[in-house]
N, C-alpha and C positions, 0 to 999 in steps of 0.2 A: 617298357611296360606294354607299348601296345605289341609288338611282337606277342605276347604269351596270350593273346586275343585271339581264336580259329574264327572262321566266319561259321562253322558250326554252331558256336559258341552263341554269337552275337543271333543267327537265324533261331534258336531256340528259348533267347529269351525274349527277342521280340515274341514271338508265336507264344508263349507264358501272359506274358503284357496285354497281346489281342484276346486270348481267351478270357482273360479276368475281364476286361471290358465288355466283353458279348454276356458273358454270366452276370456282372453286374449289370447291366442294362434290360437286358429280358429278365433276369429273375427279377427285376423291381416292378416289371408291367404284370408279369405273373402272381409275382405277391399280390397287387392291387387289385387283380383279377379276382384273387381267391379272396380275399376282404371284403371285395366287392359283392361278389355270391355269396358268402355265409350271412350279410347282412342283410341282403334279401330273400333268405328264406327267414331268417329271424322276423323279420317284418313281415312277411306270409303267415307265420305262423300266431305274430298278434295277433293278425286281423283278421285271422279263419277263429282263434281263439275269444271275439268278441261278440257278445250275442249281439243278433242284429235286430231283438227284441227292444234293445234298451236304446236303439238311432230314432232317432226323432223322424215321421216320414217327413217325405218332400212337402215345400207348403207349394198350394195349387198359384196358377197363374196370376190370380185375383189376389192373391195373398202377396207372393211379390210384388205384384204392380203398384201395391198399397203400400208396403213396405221402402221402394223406392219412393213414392211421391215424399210421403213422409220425410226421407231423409231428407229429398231435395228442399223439403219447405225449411226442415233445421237449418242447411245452408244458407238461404235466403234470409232465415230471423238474424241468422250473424252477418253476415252481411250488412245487412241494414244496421246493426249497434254499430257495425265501425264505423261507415258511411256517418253516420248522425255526429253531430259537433256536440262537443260536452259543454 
């Protein structure tokens, strides 16, 4: 059986076997490439697509810094329920 085997034979289906692997392997980082980009311009094109009339502005420095104490005092009132013995 192996007589009817040329190394012709065998040399051309490895090199069949390598190609399908180099095609599968870059075409799947390619796919993901081009997935990749159409997603991002889809996303471009929400957010050129939403008025920037309806974004809340930034709150100023005083506004955070209020908004952080704040939270931190939340932390602290729990805090202290659990601390406390029932």
């Amino acid at each position: 059986m192996l007589e009817h085997i040329s190394l012709a034979h065998v040399v051309q289906w490895i090199a069949v076997v390598f190609a399908a692997g180099f095609i599968g392997f870059f075409g799947k980082h390619l796919g993901q490439a081009i997935i990749t980009r159409i997603q991002g311009k889809k996303m471009a094109a929400r957010l050129s697509a939403s008025s920037p009339a309806a974004e809340a502005p930034a709150p100023s420095k005083e506004e955070q810094k209020a908004a952080k104490k704040q939270a931190k005092h939340g932390l602290k009132q729990i805090k202290k329920r659990r601390a406390k013995p029932s």
